[in-house]
Rosetta silent file (secondary structure, phi, psi, omega in degrees, C-alpha in Angstrom):
SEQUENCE: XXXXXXXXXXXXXXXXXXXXXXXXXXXXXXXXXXXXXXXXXXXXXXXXXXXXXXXXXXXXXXXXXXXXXXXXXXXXXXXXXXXXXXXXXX
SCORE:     score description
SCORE:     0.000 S_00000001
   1 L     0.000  116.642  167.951  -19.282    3.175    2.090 S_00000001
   2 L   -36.060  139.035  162.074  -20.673    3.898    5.615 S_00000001
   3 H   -45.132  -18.301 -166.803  -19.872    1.337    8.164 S_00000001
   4 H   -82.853  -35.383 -170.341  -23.452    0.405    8.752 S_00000001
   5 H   -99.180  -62.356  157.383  -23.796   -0.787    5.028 S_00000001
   6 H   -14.803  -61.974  153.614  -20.268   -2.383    5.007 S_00000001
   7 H   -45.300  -46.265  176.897  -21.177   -4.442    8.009 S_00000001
   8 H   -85.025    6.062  179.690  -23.896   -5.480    6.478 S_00000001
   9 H   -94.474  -32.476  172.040  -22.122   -6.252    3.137 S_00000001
  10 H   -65.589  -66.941  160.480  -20.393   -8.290    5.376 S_00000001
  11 H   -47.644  -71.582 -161.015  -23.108  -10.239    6.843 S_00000001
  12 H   -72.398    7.912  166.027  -24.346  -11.335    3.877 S_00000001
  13 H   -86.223  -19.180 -179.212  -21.306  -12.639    2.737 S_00000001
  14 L   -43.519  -88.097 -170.957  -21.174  -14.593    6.245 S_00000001
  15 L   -42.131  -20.384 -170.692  -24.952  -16.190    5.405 S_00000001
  16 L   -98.079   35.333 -176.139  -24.387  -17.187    1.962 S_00000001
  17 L    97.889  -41.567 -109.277  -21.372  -18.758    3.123 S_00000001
  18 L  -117.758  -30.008 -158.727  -18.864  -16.705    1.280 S_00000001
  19 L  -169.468  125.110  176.740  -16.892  -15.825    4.010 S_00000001
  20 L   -54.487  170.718 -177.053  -15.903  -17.330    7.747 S_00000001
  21 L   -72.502  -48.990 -173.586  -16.970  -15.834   11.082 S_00000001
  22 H   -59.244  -48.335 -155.441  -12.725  -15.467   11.652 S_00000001
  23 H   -73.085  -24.430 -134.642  -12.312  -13.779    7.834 S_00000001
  24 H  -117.322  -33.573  169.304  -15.441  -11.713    8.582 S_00000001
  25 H  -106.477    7.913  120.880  -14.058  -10.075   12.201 S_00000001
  26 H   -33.055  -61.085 -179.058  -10.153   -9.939   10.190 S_00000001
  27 H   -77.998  -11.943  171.801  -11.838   -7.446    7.800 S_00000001
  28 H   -81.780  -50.880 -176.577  -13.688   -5.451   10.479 S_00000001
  29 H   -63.776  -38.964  173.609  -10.616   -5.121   12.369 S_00000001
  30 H   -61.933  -63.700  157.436   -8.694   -4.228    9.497 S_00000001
  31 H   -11.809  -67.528  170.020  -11.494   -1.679    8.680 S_00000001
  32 H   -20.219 -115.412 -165.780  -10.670   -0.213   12.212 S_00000001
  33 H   -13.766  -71.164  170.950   -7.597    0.471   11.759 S_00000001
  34 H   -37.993  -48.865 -172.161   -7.897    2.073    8.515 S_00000001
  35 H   -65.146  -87.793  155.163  -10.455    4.398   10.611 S_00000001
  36 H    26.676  -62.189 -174.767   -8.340    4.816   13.316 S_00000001
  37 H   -85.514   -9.937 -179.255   -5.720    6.409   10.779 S_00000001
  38 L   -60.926 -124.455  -99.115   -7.663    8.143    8.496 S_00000001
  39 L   -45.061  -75.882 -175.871   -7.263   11.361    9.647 S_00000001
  40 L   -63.185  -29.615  172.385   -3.359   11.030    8.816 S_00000001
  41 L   -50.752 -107.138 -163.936   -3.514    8.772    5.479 S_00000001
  42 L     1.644  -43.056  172.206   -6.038   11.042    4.336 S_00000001
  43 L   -93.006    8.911 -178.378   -3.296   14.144    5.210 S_00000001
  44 L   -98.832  104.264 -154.258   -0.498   12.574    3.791 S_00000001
  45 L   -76.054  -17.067  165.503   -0.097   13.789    0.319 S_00000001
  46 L   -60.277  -21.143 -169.791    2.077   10.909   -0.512 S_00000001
  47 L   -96.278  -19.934  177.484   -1.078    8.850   -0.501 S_00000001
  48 L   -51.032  162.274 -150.873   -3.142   11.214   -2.523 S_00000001
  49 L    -2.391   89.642  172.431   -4.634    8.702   -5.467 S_00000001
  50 E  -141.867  163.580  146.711   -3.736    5.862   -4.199 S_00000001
  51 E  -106.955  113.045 -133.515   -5.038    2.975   -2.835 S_00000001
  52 E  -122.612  137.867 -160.689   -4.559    2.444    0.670 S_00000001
  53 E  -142.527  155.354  173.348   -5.428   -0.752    2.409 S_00000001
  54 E  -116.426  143.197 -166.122   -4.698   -2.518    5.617 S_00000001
  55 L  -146.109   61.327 -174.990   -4.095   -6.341    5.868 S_00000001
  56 L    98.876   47.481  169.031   -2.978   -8.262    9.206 S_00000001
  57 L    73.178   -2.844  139.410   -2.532   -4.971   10.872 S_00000001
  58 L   -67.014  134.467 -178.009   -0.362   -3.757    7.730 S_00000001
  59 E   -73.799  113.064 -178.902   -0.332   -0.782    5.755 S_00000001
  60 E  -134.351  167.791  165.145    0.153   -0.942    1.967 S_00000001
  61 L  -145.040  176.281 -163.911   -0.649    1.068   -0.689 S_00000001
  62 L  -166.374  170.066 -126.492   -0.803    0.943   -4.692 S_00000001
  63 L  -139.991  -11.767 -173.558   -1.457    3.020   -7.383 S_00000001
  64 L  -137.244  166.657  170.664   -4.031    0.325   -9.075 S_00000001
  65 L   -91.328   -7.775 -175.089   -6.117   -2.179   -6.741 S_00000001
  66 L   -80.782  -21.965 -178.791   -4.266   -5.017   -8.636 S_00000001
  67 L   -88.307  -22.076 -179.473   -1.338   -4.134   -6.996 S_00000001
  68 H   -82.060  -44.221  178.342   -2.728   -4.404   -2.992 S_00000001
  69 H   -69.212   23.408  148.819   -3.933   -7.741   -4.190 S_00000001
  70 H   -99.205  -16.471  157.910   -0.564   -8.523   -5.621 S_00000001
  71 H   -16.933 -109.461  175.683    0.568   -7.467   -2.119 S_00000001
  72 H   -36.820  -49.334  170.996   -1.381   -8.982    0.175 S_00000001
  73 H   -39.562  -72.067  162.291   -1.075  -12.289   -1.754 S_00000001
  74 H   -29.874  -66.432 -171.138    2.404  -12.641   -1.962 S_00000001
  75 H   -74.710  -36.106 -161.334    3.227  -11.350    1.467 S_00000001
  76 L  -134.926   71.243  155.921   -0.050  -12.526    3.403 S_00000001
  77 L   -12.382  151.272  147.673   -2.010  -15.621    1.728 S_00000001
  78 L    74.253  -35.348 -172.546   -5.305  -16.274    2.625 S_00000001
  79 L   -88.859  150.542  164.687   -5.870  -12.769    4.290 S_00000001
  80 L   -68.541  137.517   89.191   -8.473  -10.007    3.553 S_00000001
  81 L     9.959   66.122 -169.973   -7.784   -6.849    2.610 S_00000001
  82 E  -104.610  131.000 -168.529   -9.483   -3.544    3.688 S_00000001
  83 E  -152.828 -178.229  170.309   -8.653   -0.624    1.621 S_00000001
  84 E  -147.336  170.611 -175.191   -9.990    2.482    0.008 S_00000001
  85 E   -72.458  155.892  149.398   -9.362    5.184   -2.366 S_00000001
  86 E  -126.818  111.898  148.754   -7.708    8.485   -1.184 S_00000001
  87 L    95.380   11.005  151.787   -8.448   12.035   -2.782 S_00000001
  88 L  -150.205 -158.838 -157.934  -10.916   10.389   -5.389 S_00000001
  89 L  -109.578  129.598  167.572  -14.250    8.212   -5.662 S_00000001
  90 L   -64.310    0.000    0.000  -13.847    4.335   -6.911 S_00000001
């Protein structure tokens, strides 16, 4: 998803509520970062289909999306999640 439409997938969870001002620049930042790194995820063949996500400035990855939310939960209540696919299309 382009950043342009993410951010705005974003806002509109803001207006309806859905999601705090704090939760809402947590997942941008996390977003960074995944950018930031893509270039090496992306070349790391350990990562090919997988799903690779960032969470409080951590990296995790999983092989299903049920598993970064069984992560993130576990290790880091309450926090968002930003993650994506690597080397196919959700």
């Amino acid at each position: 998803m382009p950043a342009n439409d993410f951010d705005a997938l974003l806002e509109e969870e803001f207006d309806a509520g859905l999601m705090t001002q704090d939760e809402m620049d947590d997942m941008l930042a996390q977003r960074d970062l995944y950018e930031t790194n893509r270039a090496a995820i992306e070349q790391d063949p350990s990562n090919d289909g997988l799903y690779v996500g960032f969470v409080a400035g951590n990296m995790i990855t999983a092989d299903i999306i049920q598993g970064l939310v069984d992560q993130f939960e576990t290790q880091l209540p309450g926090r968002l999640c930003y993650f994506e696919s690597v080397g196919f299309d959700i």
